[in-house]
PALUM-442480 format. One record per residue (C-alpha): residue number from 1; chain; x, y, z. Coordinates in nm, 2 decimals, padded with zeros to 4 digits. Layout:
<atoms>
<atom NUM "A" <X Y Z>>,
...
</atoms>
This chain:
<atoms>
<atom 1 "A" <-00.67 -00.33 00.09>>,
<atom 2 "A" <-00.50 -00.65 00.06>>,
<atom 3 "A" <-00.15 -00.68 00.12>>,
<atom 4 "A" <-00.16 -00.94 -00.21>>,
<atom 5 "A" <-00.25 -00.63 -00.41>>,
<atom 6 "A" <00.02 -00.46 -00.62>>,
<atom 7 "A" <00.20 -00.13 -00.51>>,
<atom 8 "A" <00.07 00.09 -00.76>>,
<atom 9 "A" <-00.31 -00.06 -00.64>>,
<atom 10 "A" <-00.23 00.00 -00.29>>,
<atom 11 "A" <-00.07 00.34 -00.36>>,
<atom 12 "A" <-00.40 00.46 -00.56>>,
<atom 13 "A" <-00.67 00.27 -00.33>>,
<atom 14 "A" <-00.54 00.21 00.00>>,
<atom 15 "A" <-00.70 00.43 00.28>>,
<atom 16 "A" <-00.85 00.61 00.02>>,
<atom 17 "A" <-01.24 00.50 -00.10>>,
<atom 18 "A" <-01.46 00.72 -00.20>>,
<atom 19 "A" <-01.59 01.02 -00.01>>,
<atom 20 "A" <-01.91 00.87 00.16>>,
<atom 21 "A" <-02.07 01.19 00.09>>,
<atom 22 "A" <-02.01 01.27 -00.27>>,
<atom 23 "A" <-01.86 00.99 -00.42>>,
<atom 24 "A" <-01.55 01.18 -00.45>>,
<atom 25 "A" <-01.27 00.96 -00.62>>,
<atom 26 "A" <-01.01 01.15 -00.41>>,
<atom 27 "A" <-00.96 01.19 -00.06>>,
<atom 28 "A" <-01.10 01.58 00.07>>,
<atom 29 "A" <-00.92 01.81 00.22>>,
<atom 30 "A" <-01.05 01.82 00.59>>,
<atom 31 "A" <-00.97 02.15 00.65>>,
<atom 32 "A" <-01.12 02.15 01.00>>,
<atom 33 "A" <-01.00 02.17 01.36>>,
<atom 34 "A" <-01.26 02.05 01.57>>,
<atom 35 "A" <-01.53 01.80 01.51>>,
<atom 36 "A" <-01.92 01.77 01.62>>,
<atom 37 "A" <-01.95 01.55 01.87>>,
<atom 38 "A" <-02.26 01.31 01.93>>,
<atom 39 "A" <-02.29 01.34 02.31>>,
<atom 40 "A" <-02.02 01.45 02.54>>,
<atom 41 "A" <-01.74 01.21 02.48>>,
<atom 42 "A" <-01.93 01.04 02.14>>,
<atom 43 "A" <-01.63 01.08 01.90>>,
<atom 44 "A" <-01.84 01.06 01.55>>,
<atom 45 "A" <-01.57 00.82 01.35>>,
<atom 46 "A" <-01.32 00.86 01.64>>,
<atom 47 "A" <-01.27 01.24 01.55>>,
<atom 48 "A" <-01.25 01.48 01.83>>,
<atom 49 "A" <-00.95 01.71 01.75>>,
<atom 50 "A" <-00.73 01.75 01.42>>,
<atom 51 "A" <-00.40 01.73 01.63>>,
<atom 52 "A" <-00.55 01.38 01.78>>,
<atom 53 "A" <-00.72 01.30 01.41>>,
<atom 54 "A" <-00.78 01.41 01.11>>,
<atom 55 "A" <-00.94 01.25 00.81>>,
<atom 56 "A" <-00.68 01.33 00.54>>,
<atom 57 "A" <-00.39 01.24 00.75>>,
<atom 58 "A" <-00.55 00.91 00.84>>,
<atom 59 "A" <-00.59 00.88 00.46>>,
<atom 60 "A" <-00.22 00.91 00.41>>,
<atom 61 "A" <-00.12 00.73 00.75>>,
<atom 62 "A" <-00.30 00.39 00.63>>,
<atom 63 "A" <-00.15 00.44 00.25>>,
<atom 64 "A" <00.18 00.44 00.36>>,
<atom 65 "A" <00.17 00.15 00.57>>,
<atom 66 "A" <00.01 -00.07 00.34>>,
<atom 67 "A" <00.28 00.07 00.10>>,
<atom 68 "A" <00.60 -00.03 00.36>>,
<atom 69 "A" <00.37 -00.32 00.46>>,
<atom 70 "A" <00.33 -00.25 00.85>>,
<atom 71 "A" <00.07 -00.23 01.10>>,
<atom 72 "A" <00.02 00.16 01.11>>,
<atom 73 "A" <00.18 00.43 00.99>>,
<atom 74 "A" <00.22 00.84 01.08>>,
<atom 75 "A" <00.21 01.11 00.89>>,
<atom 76 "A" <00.40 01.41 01.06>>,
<atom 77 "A" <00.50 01.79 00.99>>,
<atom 78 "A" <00.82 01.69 00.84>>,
<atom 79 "A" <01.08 01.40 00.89>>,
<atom 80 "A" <01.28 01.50 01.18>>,
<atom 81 "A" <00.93 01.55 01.34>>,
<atom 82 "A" <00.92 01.17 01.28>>,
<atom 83 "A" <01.29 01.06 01.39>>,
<atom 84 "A" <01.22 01.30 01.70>>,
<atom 85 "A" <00.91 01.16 01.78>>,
<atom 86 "A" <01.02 00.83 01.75>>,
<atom 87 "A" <01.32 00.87 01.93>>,
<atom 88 "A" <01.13 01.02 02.27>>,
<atom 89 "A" <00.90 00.74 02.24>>,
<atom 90 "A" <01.12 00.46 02.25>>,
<atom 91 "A" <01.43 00.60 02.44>>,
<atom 92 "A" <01.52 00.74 02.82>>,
<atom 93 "A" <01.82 00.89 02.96>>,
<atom 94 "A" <02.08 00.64 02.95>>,
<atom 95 "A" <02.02 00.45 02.62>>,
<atom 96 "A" <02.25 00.45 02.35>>,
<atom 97 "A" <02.16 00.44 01.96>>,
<atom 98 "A" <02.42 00.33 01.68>>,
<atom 99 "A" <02.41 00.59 01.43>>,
<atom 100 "A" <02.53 00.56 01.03>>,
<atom 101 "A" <02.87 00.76 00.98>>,
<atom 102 "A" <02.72 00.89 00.65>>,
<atom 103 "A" <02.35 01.00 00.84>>,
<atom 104 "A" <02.16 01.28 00.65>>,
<atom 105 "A" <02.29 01.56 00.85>>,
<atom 106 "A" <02.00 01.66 01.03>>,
<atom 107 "A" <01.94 01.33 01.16>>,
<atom 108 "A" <02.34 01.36 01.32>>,
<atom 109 "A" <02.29 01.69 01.45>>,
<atom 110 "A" <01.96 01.58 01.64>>,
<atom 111 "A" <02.11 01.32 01.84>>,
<atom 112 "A" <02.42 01.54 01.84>>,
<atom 113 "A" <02.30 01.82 01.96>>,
<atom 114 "A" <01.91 01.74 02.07>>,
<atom 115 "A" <01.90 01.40 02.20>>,
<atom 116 "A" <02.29 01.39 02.33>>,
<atom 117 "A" <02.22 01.68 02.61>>,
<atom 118 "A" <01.91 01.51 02.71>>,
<atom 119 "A" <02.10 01.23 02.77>>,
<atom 120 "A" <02.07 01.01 02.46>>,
<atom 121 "A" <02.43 00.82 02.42>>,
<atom 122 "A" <02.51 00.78 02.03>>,
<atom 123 "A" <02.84 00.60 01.84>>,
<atom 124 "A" <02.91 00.61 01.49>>,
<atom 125 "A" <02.94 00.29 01.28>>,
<atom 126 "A" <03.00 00.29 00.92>>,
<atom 127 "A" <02.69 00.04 00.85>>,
<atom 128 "A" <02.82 -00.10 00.50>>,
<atom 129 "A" <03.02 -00.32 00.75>>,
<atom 130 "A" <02.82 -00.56 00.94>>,
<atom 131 "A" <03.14 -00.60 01.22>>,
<atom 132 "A" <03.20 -00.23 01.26>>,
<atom 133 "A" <02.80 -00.19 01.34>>,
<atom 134 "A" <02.81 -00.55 01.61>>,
<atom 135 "A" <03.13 -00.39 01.71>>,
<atom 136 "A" <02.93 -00.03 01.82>>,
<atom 137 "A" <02.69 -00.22 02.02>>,
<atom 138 "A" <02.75 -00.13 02.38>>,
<atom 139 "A" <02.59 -00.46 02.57>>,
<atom 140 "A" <02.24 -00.40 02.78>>,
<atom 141 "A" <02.28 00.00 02.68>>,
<atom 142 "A" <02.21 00.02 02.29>>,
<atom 143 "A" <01.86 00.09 02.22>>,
<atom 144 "A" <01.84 00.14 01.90>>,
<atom 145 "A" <02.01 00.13 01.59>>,
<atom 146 "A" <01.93 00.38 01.32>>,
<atom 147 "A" <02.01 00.23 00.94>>,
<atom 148 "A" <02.01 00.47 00.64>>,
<atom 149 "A" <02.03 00.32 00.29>>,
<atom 150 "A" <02.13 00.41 00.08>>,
<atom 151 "A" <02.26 00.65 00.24>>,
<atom 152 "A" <02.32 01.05 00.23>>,
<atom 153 "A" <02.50 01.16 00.03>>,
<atom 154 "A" <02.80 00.86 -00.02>>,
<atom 155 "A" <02.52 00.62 -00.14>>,
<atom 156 "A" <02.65 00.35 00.17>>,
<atom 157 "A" <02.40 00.01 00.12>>,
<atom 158 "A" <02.36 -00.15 00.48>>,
<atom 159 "A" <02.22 -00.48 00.47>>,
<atom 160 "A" <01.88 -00.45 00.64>>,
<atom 161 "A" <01.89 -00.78 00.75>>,
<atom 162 "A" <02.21 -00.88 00.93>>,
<atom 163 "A" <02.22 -00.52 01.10>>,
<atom 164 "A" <01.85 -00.67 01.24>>,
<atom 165 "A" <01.97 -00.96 01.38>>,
<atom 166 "A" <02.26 -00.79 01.53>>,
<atom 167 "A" <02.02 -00.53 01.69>>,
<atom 168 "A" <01.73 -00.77 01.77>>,
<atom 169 "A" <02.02 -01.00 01.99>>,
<atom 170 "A" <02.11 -00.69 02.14>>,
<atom 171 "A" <01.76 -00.64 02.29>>,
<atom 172 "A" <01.74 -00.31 02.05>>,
<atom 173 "A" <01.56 -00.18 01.78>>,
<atom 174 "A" <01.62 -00.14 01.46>>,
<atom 175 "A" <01.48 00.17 01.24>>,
<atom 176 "A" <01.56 00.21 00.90>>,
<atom 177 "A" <01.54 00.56 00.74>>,
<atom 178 "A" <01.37 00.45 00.38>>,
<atom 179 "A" <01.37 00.80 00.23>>,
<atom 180 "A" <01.61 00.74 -00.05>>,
<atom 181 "A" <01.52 00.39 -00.16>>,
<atom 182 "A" <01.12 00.41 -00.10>>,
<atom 183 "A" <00.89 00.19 -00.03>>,
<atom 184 "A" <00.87 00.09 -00.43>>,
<atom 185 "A" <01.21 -00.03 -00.43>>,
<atom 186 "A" <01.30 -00.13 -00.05>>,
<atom 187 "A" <01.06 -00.29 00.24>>,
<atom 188 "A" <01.27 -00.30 00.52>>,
<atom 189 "A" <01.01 -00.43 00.76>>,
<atom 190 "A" <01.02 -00.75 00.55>>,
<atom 191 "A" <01.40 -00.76 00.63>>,
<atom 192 "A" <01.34 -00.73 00.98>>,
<atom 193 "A" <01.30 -00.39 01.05>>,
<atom 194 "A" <01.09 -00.29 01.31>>,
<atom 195 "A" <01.04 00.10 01.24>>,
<atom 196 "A" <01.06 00.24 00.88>>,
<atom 197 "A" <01.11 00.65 00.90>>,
<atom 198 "A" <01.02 00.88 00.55>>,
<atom 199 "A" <01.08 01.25 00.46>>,
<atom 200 "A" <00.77 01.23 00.27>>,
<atom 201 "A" <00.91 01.58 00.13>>,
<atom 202 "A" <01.14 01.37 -00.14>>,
<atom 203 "A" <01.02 01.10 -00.31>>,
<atom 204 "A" <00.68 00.98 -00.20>>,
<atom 205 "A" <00.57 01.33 -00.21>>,
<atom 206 "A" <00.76 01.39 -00.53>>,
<atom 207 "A" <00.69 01.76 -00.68>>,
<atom 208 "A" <00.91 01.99 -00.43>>,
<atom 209 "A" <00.59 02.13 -00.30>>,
<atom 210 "A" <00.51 02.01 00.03>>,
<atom 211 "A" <00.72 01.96 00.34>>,
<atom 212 "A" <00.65 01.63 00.55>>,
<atom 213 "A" <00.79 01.30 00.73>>,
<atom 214 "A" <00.63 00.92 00.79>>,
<atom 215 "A" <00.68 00.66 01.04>>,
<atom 216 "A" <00.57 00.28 01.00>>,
<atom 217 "A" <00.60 00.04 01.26>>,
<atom 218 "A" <00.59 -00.37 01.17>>,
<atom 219 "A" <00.30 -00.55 01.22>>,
<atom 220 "A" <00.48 -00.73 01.56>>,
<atom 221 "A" <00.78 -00.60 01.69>>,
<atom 222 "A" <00.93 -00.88 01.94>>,
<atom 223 "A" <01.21 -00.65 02.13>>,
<atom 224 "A" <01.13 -00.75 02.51>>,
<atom 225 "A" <01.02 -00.38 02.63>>,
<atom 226 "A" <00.92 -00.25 02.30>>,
<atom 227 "A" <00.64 -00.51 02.17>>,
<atom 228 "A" <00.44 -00.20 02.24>>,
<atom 229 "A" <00.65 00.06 02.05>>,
<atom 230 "A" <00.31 00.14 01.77>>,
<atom 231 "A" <00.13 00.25 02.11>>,
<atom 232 "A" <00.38 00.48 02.22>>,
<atom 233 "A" <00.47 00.61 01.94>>,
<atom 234 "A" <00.09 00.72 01.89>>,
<atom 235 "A" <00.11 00.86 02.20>>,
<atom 236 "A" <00.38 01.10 02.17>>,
<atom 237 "A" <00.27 01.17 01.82>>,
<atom 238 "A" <-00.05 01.26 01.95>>,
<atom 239 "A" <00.11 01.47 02.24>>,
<atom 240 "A" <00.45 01.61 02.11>>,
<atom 241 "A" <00.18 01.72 01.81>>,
<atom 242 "A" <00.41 01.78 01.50>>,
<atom 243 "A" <00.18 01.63 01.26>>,
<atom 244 "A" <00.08 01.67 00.88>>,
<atom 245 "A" <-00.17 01.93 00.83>>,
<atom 246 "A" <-00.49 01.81 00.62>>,
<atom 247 "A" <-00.34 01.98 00.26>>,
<atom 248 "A" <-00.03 01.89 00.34>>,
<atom 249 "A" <-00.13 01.50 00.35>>,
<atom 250 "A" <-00.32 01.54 00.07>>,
<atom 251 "A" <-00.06 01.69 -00.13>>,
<atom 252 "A" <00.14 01.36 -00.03>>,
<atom 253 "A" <-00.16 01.14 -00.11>>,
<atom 254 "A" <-00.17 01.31 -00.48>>,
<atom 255 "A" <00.24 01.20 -00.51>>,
<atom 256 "A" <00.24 00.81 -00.37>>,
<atom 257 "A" <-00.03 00.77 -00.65>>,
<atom 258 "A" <00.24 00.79 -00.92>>,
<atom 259 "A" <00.49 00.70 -00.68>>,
<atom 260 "A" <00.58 00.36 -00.89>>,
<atom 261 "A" <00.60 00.50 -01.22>>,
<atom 262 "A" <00.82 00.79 -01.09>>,
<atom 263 "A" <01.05 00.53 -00.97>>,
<atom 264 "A" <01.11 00.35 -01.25>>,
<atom 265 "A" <01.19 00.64 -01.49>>,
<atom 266 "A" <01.42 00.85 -01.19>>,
<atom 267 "A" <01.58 00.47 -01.19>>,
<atom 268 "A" <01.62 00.51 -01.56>>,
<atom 269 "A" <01.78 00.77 -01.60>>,
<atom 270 "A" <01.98 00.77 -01.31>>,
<atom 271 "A" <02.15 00.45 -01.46>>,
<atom 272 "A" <02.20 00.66 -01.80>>,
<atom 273 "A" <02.33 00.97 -01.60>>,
<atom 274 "A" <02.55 00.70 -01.41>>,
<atom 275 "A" <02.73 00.55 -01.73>>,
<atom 276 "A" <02.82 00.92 -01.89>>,
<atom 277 "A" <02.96 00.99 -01.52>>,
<atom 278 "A" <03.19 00.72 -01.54>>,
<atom 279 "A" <03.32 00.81 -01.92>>,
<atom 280 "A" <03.40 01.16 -01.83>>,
<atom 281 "A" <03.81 01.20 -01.77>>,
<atom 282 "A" <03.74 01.45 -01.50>>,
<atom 283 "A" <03.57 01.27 -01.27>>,
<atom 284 "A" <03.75 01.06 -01.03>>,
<atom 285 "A" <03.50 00.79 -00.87>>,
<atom 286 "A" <03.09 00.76 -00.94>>,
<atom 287 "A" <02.90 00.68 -00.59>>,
<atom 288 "A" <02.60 00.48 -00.73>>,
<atom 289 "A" <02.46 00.13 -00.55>>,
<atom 290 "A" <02.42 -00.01 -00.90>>,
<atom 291 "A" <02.74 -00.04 -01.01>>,
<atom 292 "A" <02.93 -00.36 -00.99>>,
<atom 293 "A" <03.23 -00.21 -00.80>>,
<atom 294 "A" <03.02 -00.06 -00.54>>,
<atom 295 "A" <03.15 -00.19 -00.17>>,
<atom 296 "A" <02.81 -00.37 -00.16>>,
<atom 297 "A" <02.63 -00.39 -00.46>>,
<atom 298 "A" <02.56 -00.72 -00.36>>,
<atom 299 "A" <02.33 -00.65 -00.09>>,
<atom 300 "A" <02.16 -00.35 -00.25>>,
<atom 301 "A" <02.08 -00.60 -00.56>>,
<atom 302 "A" <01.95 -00.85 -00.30>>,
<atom 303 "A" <01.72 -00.60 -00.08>>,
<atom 304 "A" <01.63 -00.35 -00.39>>,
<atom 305 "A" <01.39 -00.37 -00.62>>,
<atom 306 "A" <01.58 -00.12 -00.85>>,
<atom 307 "A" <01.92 00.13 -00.76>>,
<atom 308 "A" <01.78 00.46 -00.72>>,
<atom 309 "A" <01.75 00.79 -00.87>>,
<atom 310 "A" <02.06 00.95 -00.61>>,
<atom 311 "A" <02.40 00.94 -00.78>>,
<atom 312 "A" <02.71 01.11 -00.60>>,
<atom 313 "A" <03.05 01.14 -00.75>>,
<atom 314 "A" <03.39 01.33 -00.72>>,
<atom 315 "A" <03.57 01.53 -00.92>>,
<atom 316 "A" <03.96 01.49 -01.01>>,
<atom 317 "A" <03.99 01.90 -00.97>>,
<atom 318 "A" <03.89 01.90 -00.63>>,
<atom 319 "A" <03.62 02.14 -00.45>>,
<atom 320 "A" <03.70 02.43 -00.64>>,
<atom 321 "A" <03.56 02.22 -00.94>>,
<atom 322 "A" <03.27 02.10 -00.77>>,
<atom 323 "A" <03.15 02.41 -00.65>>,
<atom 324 "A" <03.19 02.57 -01.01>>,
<atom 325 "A" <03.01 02.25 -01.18>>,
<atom 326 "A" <02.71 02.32 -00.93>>,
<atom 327 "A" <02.67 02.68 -01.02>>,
<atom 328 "A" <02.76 02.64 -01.42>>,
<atom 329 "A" <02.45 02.42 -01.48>>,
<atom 330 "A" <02.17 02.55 -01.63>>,
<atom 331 "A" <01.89 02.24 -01.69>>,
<atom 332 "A" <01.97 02.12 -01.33>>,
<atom 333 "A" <01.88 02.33 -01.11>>,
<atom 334 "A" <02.11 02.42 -00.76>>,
<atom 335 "A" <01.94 02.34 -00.45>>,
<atom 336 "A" <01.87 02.12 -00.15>>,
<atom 337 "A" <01.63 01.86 -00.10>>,
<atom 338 "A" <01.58 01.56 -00.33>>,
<atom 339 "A" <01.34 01.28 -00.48>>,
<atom 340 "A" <01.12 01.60 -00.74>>,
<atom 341 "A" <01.07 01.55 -01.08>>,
<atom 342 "A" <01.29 01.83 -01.16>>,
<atom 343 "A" <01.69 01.74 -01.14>>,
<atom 344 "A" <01.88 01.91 -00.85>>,
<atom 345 "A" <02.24 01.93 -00.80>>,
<atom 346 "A" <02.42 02.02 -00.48>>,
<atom 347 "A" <02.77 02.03 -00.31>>,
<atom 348 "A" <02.68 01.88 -00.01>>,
<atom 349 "A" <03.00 01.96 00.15>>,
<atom 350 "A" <02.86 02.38 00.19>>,
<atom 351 "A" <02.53 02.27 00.14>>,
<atom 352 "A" <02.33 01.98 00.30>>,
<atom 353 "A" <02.57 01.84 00.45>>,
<atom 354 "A" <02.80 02.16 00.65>>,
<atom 355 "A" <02.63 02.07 00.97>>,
<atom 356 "A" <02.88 01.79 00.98>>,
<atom 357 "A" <03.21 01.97 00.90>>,
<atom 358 "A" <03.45 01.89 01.09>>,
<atom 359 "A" <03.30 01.57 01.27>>,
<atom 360 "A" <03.36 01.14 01.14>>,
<atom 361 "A" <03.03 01.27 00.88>>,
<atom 362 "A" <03.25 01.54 00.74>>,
<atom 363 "A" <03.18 01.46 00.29>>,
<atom 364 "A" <03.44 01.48 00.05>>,
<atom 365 "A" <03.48 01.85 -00.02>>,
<atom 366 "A" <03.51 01.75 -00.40>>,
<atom 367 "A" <03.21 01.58 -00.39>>,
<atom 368 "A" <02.89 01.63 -00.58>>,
<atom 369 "A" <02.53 01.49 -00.51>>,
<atom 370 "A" <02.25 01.45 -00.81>>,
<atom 371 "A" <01.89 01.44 -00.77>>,
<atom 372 "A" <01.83 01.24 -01.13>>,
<atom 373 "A" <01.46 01.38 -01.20>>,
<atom 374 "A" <01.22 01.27 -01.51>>,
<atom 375 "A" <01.36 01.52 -01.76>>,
<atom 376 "A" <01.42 01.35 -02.09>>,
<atom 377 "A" <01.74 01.22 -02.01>>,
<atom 378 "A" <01.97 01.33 -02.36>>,
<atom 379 "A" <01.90 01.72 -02.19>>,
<atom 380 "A" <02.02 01.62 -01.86>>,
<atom 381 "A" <02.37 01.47 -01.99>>,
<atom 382 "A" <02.44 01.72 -02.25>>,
<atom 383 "A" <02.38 02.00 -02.00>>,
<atom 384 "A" <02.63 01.79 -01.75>>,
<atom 385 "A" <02.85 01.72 -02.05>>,
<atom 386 "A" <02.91 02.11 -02.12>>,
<atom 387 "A" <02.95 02.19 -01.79>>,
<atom 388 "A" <03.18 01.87 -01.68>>,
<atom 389 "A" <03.36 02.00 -01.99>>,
<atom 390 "A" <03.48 02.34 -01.89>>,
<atom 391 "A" <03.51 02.30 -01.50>>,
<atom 392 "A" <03.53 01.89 -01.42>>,
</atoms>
């Protein structure tokens, strides 16, 4: 599959011809363990063990790279199984990582609490700001820098490519979590990324049915001591083992198919959900990259293809209202996770995001985070409205 090919081609087609066997238009569900082998040691197609390999997972692995346009991709159990793995592959004892200071919370607490006793070093840079993030390099001891954005759940925009250059001077790395964005409407390996990290859970899966994380690494990755970094992560992939079961992949398969068309409508009506936000007297500021006051709206409409279906914003009551808003709603529906078709709400302040309390992540206790699904968007504001109405 051609890299000239469109997305929605790539998404359908890549990694994913016919089943030599039946003619099958989709990709089977290898529900195996083990393999036949041809001889001692005569791997038929390279499969020996479903840890090691499995036909579905290699299905999804080569879709997603042609999707983020890299050299290979990984398919894992779920997407801290992807930061972790990437994260022992590429770091020792000693190295220090720059970390956003609006992270999705489970990425803070692993290399607060996981990587930081094993001897990982981390700082916290607010990565909207170019300076702050050169200014958290530690010289000959950063690593790695770890980019979300946007980000979760303040909606921060980094721009991919300064942040790369800053990094790539440093002799470090620079992975960018792409979970919120997608490959449809961000490719941060074009930017200069060298590692692109999913939860395949949200978007790219798409239907809140299946748990699972993605890696990508660029085609050449020029950091002296990592040019090798595809290779090692493989390794530890292969030998940490926390990798997407067969139906699990193909669960993720079936949502990248429809990946570009789900984009554009959560896009849509994000931007419509967006412009009632900012109307309503009771809330106080809208969080969304697309709007011309956002601290860099700029670079998010020079590295995005489209703003996003995530919209955070505040309410002038305070957390009392926000927590009543959440639970008042009846269309949207009160729960973590993000990037279904079906609208979610959250206060991520008691919700995703209480890991952090009381750290430099610590979210605005007023503050609310929408999933904008692919309802018919009228429902999704007048639900909202009613709600905003009584409690906002």
């Amino acid at each position: 599959m051609s890299d000239e090919h469109g997305f929605s081609t790539r998404a359908i087609h890549a990694g994913q011809e016919a089943d030599a066997l039946t003619g099958a238009v989709v990709t089977p569900i290898y529900q195996v363990s083990t393999y036949k082998q041809d001889g001692i040691g005569g791997f038929r197609s390279g499969y020996e063990y479903s840890r090691s390999a499995n036909p579905t997972r290699t299905a999804l692995e080569e879709c997603i790279a042609a999707l983020e346009g890299g050299s290979r991709g990984f398919a894992f159990a779920s997407g801290l199984a992807g930061q972790d793995t990437v994260a022992r592959a590429l770091l020792v004892p000693g190295d220090h990582v720059v970390v956003p200071n609006d992270a999705y919370g489970g990425t803070y607490r692993y290399f607060n609490k996981v990587a930081g006793p094993q001897g990982i070093e981390h700082s916290i840079a607010n990565m909207g700001d170019v300076e702050a993030v050169r200014a958290a390099i530690r010289p000959g001891q950063t690593k790695m820098v770890w980019v979300e954005t946007p980000t979760n759940p303040l909606l921060g925009i980094a721009d991919i490519e300064a942040i790369a250059g800053i990094a790539h001077e440093a002799g470090a790395v620079l992975v960018v979590d792409n979970t919120f964005a997608t490959a449809y409407l961000q490719s941060p390996l074009a930017l200069g990324a060298d590692i692109v990290t999913h939860s395949t859970t949200k978007y790219s899966g798409g239907h809140s049915d299946v748990v699972g994380g993605a890696v990508v690494t660029a085609k050449t990755v020029t950091v002296p001591g990592y040019e090798d970094a595809e290779e090692r992560i493989a390794f530890h992939q292969n030998s940490i083992g926390g990798v997407a079961g067969p139906f699990d992949s193909w669960l993720t398969l079936r949502g990248l198919k429809t990946l570009g068309i789900r984009m554009e409508r959560h896009c849509d009506n994000a931007e419509k959900v967006v412009e009632f936000l900012e109307g309503h007297e009771g809330v106080s500021q809208v969080l969304y990259p697309g709007l011309p006051g956002h601290a860099n709206h700029d670079v998010a409409a020079r590295q995005m293809k489209r703003f996003g279906g995530m919209v955070s914003f505040r309410l002038r009551r305070g957390e009392d209202a926000a927590v009543k808003t959440c639970a008042a709603v009846s269309l949207w529906t009160l729960g973590e996770s993000l990037g279904g078709v079906e609208s979610l709400i959250e206060h991520p302040g008691r919700m995703t995001h209480a890991s952090v309390a009381g750290t430099e992540l610590e979210v605005p206790a007023d503050l609310i985070r929408l999933s904008v699904g692919i309802e018919d968007v009228d429902d999704l504001i007048a639900d909202l409205r009613e709600v905003l109405d009584i409690h906002g």
